[in-house]
C-alpha positions in Angstrom: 0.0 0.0 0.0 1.4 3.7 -1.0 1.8 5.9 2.0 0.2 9.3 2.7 3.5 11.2 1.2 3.6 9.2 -1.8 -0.1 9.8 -2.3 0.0 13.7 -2.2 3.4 13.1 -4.6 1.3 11.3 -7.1 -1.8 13.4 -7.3 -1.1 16.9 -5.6 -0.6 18.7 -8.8 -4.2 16.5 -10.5 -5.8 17.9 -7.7 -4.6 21.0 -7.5 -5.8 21.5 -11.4 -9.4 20.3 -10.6 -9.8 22.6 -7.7 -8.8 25.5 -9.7 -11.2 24.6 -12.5 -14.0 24.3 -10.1 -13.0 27.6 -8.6 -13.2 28.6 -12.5 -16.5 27.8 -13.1 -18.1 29.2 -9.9 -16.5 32.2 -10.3 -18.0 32.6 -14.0 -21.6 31.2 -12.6 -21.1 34.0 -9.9 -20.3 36.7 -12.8 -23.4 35.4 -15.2 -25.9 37.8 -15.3 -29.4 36.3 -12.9 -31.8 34.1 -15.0 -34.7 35.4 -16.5 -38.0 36.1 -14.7 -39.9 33.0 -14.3 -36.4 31.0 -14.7 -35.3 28.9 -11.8 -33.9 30.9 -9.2 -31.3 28.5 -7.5 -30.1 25.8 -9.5 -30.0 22.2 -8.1 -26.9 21.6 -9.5 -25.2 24.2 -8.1 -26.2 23.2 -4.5 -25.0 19.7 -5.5 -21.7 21.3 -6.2 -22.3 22.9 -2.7 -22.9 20.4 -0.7 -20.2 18.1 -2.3 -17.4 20.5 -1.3 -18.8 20.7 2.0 -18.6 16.8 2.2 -15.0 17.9 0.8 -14.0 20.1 3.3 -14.6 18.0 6.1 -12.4 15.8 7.4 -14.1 11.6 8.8 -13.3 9.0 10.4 -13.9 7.0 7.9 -12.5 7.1 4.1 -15.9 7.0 2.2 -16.1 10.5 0.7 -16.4 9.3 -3.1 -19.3 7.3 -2.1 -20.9 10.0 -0.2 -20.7 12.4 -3.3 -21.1 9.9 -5.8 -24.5 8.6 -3.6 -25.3 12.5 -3.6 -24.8 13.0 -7.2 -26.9 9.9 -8.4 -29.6 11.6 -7.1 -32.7 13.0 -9.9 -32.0 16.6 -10.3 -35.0 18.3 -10.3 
């Protein structure tokens, strides 16, 4: 099994890149002019994208945080 330093070696920099893309695209949905009247108002999506970074930002006891999101994400979106 690869150790904790090995595994931040391997895929710091992959990470890194996906973070800063997110970052990327929240900061241009955040820029986009509001929808239309009568459009949705908050976006389901979006508060998938939420609450996946909050499951993100938090460290647990146990390693299940792919399943968490991916459970979350499988999820209709209405």
């Amino acid at each position: 099994m690869t150790d904790k330093n090995a595994v931040m070696e391997r895929y710091y920099l992959d990470c890194r890149c996906m973070l800063l893309e997110l970052a990327a695209t929240l900061d241009r949905h955040d820029r986009a002019p509001a929808p239309s009247e009568g459009a949705q108002a908050a976006d389901a999506r979006l508060l998938l994208l939420q609450r996946s970074i909050e499951i993100l930002a938090h460290p647990s006891a146990r390693p299940d945080r792919t399943a968490r999101i991916l459970e979350l994400l499988s999820r209709p979106v209405s």
